[in-house]
Every structure is written in structure tokens, then in C-alpha cells.
C-alpha positions as CSV (number, residue, x, y, z in Angstrom):
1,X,-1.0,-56.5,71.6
2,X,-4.3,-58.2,72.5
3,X,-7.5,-56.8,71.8
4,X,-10.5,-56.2,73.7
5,X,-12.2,-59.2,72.7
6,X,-9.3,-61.6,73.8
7,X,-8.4,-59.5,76.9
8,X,-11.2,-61.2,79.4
9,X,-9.9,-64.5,77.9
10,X,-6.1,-63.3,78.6
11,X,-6.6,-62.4,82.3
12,X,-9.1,-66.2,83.2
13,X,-6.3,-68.5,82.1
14,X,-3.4,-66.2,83.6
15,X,-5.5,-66.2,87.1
16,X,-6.4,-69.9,86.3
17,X,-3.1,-71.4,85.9
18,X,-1.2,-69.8,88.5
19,X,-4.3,-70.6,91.2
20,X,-5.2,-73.8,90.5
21,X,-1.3,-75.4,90.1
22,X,-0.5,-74.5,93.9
23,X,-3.7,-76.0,94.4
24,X,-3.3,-78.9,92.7
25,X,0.4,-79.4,94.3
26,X,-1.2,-79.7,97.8
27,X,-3.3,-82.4,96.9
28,X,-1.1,-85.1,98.1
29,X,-0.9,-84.2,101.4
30,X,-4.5,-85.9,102.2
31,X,-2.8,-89.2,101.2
32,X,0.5,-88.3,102.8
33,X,1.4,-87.3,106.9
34,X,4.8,-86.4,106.1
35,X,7.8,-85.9,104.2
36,X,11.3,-86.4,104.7
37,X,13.4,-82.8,105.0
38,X,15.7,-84.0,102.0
39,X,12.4,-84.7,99.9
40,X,11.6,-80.8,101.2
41,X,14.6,-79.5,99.9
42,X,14.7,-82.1,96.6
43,X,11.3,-80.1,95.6
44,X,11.9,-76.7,96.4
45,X,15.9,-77.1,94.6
46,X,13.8,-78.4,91.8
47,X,11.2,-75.3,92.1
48,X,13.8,-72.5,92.7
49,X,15.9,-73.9,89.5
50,X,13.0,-73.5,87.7
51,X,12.2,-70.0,88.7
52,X,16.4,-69.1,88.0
53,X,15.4,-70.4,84.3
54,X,12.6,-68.3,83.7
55,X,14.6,-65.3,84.9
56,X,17.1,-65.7,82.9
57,X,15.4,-67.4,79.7
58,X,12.1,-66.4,79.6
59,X,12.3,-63.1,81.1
60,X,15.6,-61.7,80.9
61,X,16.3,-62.7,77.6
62,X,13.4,-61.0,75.8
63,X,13.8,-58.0,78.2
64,X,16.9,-57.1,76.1
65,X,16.0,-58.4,73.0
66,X,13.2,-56.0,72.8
67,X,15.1,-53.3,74.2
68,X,17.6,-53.8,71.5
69,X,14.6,-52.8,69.3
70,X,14.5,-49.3,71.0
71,X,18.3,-48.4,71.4
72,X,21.6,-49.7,69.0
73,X,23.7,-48.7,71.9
74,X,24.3,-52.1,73.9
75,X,25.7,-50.4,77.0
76,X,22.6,-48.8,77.1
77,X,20.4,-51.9,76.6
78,X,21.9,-53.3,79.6
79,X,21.6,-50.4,81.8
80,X,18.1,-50.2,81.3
81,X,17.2,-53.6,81.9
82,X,19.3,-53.3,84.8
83,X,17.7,-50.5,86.6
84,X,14.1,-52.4,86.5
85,X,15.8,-55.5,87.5
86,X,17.2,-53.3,90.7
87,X,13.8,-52.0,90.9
88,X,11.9,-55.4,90.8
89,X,14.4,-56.5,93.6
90,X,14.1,-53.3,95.6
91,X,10.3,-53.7,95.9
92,X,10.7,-57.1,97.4
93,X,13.1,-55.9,99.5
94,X,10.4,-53.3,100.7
95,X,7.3,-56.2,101.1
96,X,9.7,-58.0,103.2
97,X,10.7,-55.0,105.5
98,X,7.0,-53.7,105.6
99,X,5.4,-56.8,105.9
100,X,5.4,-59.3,109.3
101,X,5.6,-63.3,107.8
102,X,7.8,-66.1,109.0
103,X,9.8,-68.5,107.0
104,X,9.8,-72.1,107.5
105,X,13.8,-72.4,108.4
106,X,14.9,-68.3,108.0
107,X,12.6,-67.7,110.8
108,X,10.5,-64.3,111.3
109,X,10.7,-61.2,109.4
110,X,9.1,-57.8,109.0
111,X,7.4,-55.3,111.2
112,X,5.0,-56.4,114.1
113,X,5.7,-60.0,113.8
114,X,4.5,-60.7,117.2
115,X,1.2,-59.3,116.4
116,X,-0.6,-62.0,114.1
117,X,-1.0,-65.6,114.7
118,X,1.6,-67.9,113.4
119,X,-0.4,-69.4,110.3
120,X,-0.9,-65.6,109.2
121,X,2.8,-65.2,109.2
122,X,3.4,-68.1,107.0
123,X,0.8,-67.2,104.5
124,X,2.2,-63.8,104.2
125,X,5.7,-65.3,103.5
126,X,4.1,-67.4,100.9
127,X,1.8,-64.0,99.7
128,X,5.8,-62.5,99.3
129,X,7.3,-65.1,97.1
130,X,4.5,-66.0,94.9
131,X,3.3,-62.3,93.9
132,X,6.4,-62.0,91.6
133,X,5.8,-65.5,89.7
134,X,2.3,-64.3,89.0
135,X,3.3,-61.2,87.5
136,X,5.7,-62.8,85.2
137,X,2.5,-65.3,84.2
138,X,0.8,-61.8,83.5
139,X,3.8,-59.8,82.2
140,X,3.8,-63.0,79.6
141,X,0.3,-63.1,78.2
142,X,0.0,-59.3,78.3
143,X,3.0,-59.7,75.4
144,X,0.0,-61.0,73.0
145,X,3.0,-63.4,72.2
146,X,2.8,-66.7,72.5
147,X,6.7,-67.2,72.6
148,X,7.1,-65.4,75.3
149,X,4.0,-66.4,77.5
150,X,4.0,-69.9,76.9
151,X,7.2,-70.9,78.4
152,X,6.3,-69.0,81.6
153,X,3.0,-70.1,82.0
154,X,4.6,-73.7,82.0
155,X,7.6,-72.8,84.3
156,X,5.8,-70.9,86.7
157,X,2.9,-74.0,86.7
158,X,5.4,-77.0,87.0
159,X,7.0,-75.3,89.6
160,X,4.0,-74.3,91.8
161,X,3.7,-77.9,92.7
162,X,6.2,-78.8,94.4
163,X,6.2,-75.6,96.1
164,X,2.4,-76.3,96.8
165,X,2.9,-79.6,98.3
166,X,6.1,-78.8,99.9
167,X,4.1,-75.5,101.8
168,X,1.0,-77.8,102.8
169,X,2.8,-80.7,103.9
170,X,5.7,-77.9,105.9
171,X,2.5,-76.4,107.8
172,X,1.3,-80.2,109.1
173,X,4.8,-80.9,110.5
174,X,4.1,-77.7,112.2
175,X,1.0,-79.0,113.4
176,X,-1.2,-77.4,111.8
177,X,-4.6,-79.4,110.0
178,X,-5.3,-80.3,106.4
179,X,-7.8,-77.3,106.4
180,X,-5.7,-75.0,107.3
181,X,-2.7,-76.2,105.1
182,X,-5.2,-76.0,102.1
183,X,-6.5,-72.8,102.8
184,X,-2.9,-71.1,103.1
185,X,-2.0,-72.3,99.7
186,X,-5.6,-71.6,98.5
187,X,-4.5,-67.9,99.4
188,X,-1.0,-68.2,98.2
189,X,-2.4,-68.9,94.6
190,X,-4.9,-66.2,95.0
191,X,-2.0,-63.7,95.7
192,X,-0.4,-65.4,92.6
193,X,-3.3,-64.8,90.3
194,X,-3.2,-61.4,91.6
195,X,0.0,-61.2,90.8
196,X,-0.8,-62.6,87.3
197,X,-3.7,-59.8,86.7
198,X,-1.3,-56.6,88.1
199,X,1.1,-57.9,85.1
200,X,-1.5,-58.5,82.4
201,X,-3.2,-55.3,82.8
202,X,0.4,-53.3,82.9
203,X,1.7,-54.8,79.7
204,X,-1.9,-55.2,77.7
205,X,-2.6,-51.9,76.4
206,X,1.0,-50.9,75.6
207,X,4.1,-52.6,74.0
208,X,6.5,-50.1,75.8
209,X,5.7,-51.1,78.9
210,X,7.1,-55.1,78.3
211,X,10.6,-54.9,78.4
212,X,10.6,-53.1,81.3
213,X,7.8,-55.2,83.1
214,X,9.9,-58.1,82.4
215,X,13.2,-56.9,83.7
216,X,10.8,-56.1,86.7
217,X,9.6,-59.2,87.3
218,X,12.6,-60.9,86.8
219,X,14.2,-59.4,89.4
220,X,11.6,-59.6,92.2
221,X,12.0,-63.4,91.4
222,X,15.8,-62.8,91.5
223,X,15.4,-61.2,94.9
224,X,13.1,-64.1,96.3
225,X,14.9,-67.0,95.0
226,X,18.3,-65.6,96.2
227,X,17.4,-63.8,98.8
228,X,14.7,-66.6,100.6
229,X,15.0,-70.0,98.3
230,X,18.7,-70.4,98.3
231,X,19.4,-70.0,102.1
232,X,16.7,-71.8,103.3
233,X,17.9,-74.8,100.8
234,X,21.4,-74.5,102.3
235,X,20.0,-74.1,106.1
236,X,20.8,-78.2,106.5
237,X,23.7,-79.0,105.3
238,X,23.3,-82.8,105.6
239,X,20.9,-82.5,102.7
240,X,22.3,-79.1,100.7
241,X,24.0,-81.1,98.2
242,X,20.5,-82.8,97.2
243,X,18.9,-79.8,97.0
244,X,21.5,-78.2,94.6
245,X,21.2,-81.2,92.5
246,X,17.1,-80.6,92.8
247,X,18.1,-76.8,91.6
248,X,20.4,-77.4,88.7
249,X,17.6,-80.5,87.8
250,X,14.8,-77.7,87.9
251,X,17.3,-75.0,86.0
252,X,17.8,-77.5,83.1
253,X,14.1,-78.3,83.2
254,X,13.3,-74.1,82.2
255,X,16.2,-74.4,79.8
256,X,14.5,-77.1,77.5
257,X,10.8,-75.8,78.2
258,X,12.3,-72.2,76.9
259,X,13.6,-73.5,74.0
260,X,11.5,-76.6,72.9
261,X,8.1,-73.7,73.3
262,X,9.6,-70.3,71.8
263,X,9.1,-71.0,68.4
């Protein structure tokens, strides 16, 4: 795994890369006022494809591989990457109980909605689905492996910018000012490089923990992409067939950034 020396290293481009691509993904919206709901849902298809790939390929995939490296039985292999992928899920499930946010399309959620102003609710919705992406960022280069980390660290990037720009441009058609749309995606790649350190420190100091901190991850990913991503994609059905192009697009995408960077 990575030594002491490299660990600092690790942990700056894992908080780095996660923070600074949401950032960079809301750049546009100085130059831009608007954008058209089927340009929304283009973007985010293309960004929840992405995240589908990395579940499955970059995340998934290893999960059992190294389990297969602990247990010959293969029914057993696939029950225990199931029960952290249930876990990982579950967890989400309990943020979005426990937590008040509010959706841009699924509307509010959570205990004591009707207690914080509106932008809080949408940066807390954002806080939600980005802590999981982070962690699999961490989960990655806490592996010391560059196969497993490097196709992640990609995915997760290329697909915080359209989900940046799509969240800062979604808050100005709510009326909401440039400030304020940069600083809730500011904080939504803070609670992704927060996400990313959680999952670097877990897997750093010990190679048993991977396999499970992968199946984890994958499926709090599974849980937000299926559980928020797809339904709000499908909430306008005039423009759900470009957004399922966007997500098999963005699924494709993972597939060759998997396999053209795990050498």
C-alpha cells in the first residue's frame, strides 16, 4: 500500500481533483444565462452514465477480483461484495432520510425541510450525491494502484463538469446569483474532497479493507444514480430519450477510460 512519505501526496491530488473539476464545470455559467432543459438532461445522462461505468468497471469489478484472492468459493465472492454494496446503498438511504435537501425536479426530501432556506436545501442534495464519488476517488488511490485509481480519478473528474455546470446554471434559472451558484458548487466539491479523504484514509493503511470499501462505494453511487439521477432524467418526457442517449454516451465513455487506463 502507500507509504508514509507518499500518503500527504495521495490525499492533495485526491482532494484536488474531485474539488477543483466541479469548480471548473461552473465556469461557464459567467458567459452563459441559461440553458435549455434538454441540454440539462444531455449533461447529467452523460454524467450519470459515467458514474454507472465506474460502478461497474472500476469499482465492482476489482471488488471481486480481489475478493477472489481471499475466498475460492464464488458464491461466496458475490455474497460478500453484495452485502457492502447493500450497505453502501443503505447509508445513502439513511443521509437522505436524516438529512432536509431539495432536488431540482424530485422536489424536497428529508426531515425539517421547512426549516433552512432553499439554497441550503440544494447544497445539501448536492452534499448527498457527491460524498459517494469522492470516496470512490479516495477508495482508488488509497489501493496504492495505479490501475485501479486512475480510471476513477478520470471518471469521477469528467463527469463533475457537466454536473458542475449543470448545478450552477440549474440555481440561476431558480434565480438565484452567480455568487451564490459558485459558492454551492464550491461546497459541493468540498463535500466531495471530503468524501475523497474518508476513502483514502480507510483503505491506506490496510489492503483488507479495499474490496470491501469498493463494493461500498459502489453502491452508494448505485443508490444515488438510481435512486436520484435516473428519475429526475425521466421527469420530462419530451426530452427522456436525449437523456438516455447522454447516459448510454457517458456509460460507453467509462467503458474505454477503464480499459484504455488499467494497464
Amino acid at each position: 500500500m502507500i507509504d508514509n512519505a507518499h500518503f500527504i501526496q495521495v490525499i492533495i491530488i485526491g482532494t484536488s481533483v474531485t474539488f477543483f473539476a466541479s469548480c471548473i464545470g461552473a465556469l461557464p455559467i459567467f458567459f452563459s444565462k441559461n440553458i435549455s432543459l434538454k441540454i440539462r438532461n444531455i449533461l447529467m445522462g452523460i454524467s450519470a452514465g459515467v458514474m454507472l461505468g465506474a460502478v461497474c468497471f472500476s469499482l465492482i469489478n476489482p471488488a471481486i477480483s480481489l475478493t477472489e484472492t481471499k475466498f475460492s468459493n464464488k458464491l461466496i465472492v458475490a455474497g460478500y461484495v453484495s452485502i457492502f454494496l447493500l450497505l453502501g446503498s443503505f447509508f445513502i438511504s439513511y443521509l437522505n432520510e436524516k438529512i432536509p435537501h431539495e432536488h431540482f425536479l424530485k422536489g424536497k426530501e428529508g426531515k425539517d425541510v421547512k426549516s433552512l432556506k432553499r439554497i441550503w436545501l440544494f447544497v445539501l442534495a448536492i452534499t448527498i450525491h457527491n460524498f459517494p464519488e469522492g470516496m470512490a476517488v479516495g477508495v482508488g488511490l488509497g489501493s496504492g494502484e495505479l490501475k485501479i485509481a486512475l480510471p476513477i480519478i478520470v471518471g469521477i473528474a469528467l463527469q463533475d463538469l457537466p454536473e458542475g455546470l449543470v448545478v450552477a446554471l440549474s440555481l440561476k434559472a431558480y434565480g438565484y446569483s452567480n455568487r451564490y451558484a459558485i459558492t454551492a458548487t464550491l461546497l459541493s466539491g468540498l463535500a466531495e474532497s471530503f468524501g475523497a479523504l474518508i476513502g483514502c484514509i480507510t483503505t491506506s493503511f490496510s489492503t483488507a479493507l479495499l474490496p470491501s470499501s469498493l463494493a461500498f462505494c459502489a453502491g452508494a453511487m448505485l443508490y444515488v444514480i438510481c435512486g436520484e439521477m435516473i428519475p429526475e432524467l425521466h421527469k420530462e418526457e419530451i426530452n427522456s430519450s436525449k437523456a438516455t442517449t447522454g447516459f448510454i454516451f457517458g456509460f460507453i465513455l467509462m467503458l474505454f477510460l477503464d480499459v484504455g487506463l488499467s494497464w
